[in-house]
Every structure is written in C-alpha cells, then in structure tokens.
N, C-alpha and C positions, 0 to 999 in steps of 0.2 A: 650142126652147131646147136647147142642148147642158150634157149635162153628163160625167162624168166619172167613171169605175168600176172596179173590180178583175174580172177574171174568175173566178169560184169554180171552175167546172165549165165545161168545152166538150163539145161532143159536136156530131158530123155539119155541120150550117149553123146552129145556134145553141146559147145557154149560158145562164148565171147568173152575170150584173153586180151583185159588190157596190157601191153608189154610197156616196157621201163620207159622208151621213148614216146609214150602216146599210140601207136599203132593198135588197131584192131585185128585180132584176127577170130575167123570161126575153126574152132578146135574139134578136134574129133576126141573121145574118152577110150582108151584100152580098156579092155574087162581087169586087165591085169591088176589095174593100178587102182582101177572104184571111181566112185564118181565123184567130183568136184560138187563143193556147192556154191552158190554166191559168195564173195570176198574171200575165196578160199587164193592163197598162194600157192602158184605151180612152176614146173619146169615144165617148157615145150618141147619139141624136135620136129624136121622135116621126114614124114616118112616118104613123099615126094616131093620134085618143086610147085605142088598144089596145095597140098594135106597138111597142115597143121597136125599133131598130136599133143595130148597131156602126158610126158614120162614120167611125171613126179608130183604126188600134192606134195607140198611142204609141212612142215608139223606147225598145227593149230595150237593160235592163243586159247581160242574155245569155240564153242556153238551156240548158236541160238536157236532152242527146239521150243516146242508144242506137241500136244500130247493127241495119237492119234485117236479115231474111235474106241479104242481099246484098251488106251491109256498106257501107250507106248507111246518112246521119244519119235518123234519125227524134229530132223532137221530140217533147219529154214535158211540160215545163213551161218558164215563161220567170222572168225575172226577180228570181233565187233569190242567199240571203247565203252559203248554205252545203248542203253533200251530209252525213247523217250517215251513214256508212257501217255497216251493222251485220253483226256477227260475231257468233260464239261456237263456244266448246267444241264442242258436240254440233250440229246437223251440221258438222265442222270446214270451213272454209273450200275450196272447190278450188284448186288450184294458181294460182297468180298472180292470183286473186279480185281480193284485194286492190288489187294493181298496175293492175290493169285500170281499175277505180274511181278510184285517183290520177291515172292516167296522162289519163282522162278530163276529174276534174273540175277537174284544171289548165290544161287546156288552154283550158277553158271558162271560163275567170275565176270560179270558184266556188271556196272555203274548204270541205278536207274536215277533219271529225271523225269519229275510228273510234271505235265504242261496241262494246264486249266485252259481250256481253249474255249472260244467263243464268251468271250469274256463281257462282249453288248450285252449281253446275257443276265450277268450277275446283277444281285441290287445294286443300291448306289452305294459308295463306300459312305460304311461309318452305321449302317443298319444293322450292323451287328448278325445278320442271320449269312449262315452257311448252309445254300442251299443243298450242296452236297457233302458237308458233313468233315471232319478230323482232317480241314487243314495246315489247322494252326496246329495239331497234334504232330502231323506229317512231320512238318516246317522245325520241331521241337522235338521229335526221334532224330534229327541232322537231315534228311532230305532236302536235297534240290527242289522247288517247286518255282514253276516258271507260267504267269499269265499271258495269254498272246489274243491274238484276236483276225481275222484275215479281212475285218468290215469294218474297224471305227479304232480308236487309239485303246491300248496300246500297241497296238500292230502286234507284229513277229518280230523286233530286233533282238526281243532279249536271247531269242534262239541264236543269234550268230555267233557271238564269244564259246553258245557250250556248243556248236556244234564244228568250231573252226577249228581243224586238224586233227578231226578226231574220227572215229569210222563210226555211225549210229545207225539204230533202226527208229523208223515210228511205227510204235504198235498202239492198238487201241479199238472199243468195237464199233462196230456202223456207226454213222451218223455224229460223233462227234467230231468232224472234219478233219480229217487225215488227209483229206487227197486237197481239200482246199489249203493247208498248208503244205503240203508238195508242190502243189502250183503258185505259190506264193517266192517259196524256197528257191526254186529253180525256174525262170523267166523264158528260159532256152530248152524248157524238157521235151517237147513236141523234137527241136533238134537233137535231143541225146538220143530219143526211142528211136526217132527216125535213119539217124547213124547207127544204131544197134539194128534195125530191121535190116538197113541194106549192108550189112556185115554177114546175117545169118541170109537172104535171101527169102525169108519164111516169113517174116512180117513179129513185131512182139507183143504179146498180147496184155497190155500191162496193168488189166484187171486181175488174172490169174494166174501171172510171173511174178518171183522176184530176181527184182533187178537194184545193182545199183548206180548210182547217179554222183556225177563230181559236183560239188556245189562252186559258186560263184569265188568263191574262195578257200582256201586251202581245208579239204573236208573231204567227205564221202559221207552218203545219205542212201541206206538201202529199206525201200520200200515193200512190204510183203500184204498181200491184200489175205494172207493166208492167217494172217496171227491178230483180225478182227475180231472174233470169238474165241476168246480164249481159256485152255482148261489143261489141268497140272496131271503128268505122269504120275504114275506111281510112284509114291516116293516114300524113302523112309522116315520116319516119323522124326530120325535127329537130325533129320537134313531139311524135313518141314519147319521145325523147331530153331535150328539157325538162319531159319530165312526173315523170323523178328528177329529183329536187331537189336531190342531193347531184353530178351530173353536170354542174349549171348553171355552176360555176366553172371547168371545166376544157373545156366547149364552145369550139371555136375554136385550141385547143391543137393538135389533132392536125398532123401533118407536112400531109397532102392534106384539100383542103377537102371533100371527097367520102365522107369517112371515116363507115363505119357502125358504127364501134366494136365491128366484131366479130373479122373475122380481118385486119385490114388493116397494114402495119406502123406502128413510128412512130406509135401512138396513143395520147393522152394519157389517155384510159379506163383503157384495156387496163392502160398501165404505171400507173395508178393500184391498182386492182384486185392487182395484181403485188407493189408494194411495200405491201399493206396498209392502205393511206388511205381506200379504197372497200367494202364491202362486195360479196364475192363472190357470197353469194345475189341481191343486188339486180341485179347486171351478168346472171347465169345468166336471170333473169327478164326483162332488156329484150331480149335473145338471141330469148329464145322469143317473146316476144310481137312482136319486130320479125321473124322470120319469117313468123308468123302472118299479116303484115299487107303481105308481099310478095307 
C-alpha cells in the first residue's frame, strides 16, 4: 500500500517521513528514485513489514540552495512559503549580507522576511540613527521587516501571524540568534529532536542537520545551521538583475540588449540611479555582487 508523507529529516540514503495521520516513520531512499531533501513530498511503500521505502518524490514548489565551494547549487530544503532572513545590531550584518539572501530567494520563487533581531540592541526610538543601515529603504522597496527580541519587549509575537500556516526557513549568519529564536518558537523542541532520534535510532544532530519542526500552531519552521554563511551560485547576470526589485520595471529599457548595467552607455539603470529614482547603495551592491559572480 502506498502512502504519502512529508520529510522531517534526511540524511545519507534515508530520513524521517511524517505521514498524513502524524506517524513517523524511518525510510530507506532507492538509488532509483534520488534523494529526498527536508520538506520534500513523497510517496512510501512497504518493501517488508519493517522497511519503509521512498517510491516517489513528488514535484517541487521549489528549493532552497546555497552555493557550494565552487559556486554550485547545493540544496538545503524544498518546498518552502518563505526565507526569514535574520539580522541584527550586534554582529552587524556584512556587506551586501543582505542582498545576497534577496537576490537568492527571489530567484527561487520563495517570499523573503527580514527580522531585525535582538532589538535591546537598537538605540532608543526616535534617535534617528540606523545602526545598520537602509531599513527604512527595505520597508519602502515593499519588504516585510519584522523587529523581535528573545530578552525584553518586543518579544517574538510578531513572528506568529507570518509564520502560521506557512512552511519557512530561518537563515542568517552566526551570532545574530537564530537558535535563540528556535528555542523561543518551539517550547517542546528538546521533544520533537528527541521523537525524531528515537525514529531514526542514530541520535540527530541538530547543529549540522536540517530538520524540520511543527510549530505550536498551524506552521512548519525548518532550521538549517548550513545557510549561516551565506554566498550566491553562479548566476546569470538577468537573474542577478531581477533579484532588485526596484530594477524590474526599467529591465529591457537599456539601449543594447547585452547591457550589464554597469559601465555600458545608454542604460536605463545607470540613468535611473543618476537622476535619483533608484537607490545608489542598492546599484553599488549589484556592481559588487555581479562581479563577484563573473
């Protein structure tokens, strides 16, 4: 009998299939079929009355990759609503962090939300300084931007409306508390890893798995310790190009179709940027990163 299941956890040639009624099971992966990754949708079968198998992924909304040493995709999870992308004050973000994350999970058909975390952090309102910089800009490209906190108000509630019923990851690099808002998020996670080790037998290691997590209410929250440092595939220069948002209307404008919107004449960027329509930080950052990626 086949039936049908979410993947919690993958690892090596098999994982942890949640099935439609809550059950757990550990699955084994056929060469046949390839590997599953976290949130992937599958079809099982009994190859005995012990063995789980995966006979079928099912066709992906998308992935969510990072870019290996080499600057090839590697996936990390599939079939995701949204990326929240986490910041803050202290460690401040590196240069074009940010951009890198957008420029990614646009490309990917994924919904990003930036959360400003560790928000004790920030001056007092009304100081007027941003200590890290364009996010009143963010907020005014249309972005989501969401302040939380896991030590003094405003807490984390604002996270529950965008993350209720929707499948997300938190990505973001060291130190801006990722994992203290995981443990925020989820009050029972000691029980979910501890339910997923005695599923697999093996124990899960959930500094360098990902896994994902039901939240307290109608959601799913997948955690990857993997997409801390994060850095862009090779990618082509109109796919870097539609990862600004604000770029998308004026694509196609330039004089030559060839145009990399850097030093070329006749470009409708350029003379955006020029006369002040565009944001100059944001053009200076597709520069470097479309370097980067030549």
């Amino acid at each position: 009998m086949t039936q049908t299941g979410l993947v919690q956890v993958s690892y090596g040639a098999q994982g942890v299939v949640e099935l439609e009624n809550g059950e757990r099971l550990n699955c084994h992966y056929r060469r046949s079929v390839g590997r599953p990754y976290c949130g992937d949708r599958v079809e099982i079968e009994w190859a005995d009355q012990q063995t789980a198998v995966v006979k079928r992924i099912l066709p992906r909304d998308n992935v969510f990759v990072r870019a290996d040493a080499r600057q090839r995709k590697q996936t990390i999870a599939a079939n995701l609503d949204q990326a929240l992308i986490v910041i803050a004050a202290r460690p401040a973000p590196s240069r074009d962090l940010v951009e890198r994350y957008l420029v990614a999970v646009h490309s990917l058909g994924i919904r990003p939300v930036i959360v400003l975390n560790k928000a004790e952090l920030l001056p007092d309102n009304g100081s007027g300084d941003d200590p890290l910089g364009h996010m009143e800009d963010y907020l005014q490209l249309g972005y989501e931007v969401l302040l939380t906190s896991c030590k003094t108000a405003p807490g984390i509630g604002a996270l529950n409306s965008v993350l209720e019923n929707r499948t997300s990851i938190l990505v973001g690099q060291s130190g801006v508390g990722k994992s203290s808002l995981v443990n925020s998020l989820l009050p029972d996670l000691e029980l979910q890893t501890g339910s997923l080790s005695r599923v697999t037998g093996k124990g899960t290691h959930t500094t360098t798995t990902t896994i994902m997590y039901s939240l307290p209410y109608e959601g799913r929250l997948i955690d990857s310790p993997g997409v801390w440092e994060y850095g862009l595939w090779q990618m082509k220069q109109e796919e870097l190009a539609e990862g600004f948002v604000e770029f998308r209307p004026l694509l196609g404008q330039c004089k030559f179709n060839d145009c990399r919107h850097d030093q070329e004449p006749h470009c409708a960027i350029r003379a955006a940027v020029e006369s002040g329509s565009l944001r100059p930080w944001r053009h200076q950052s597709y520069i470097r990163l479309l370097h980067q990626s030549s």
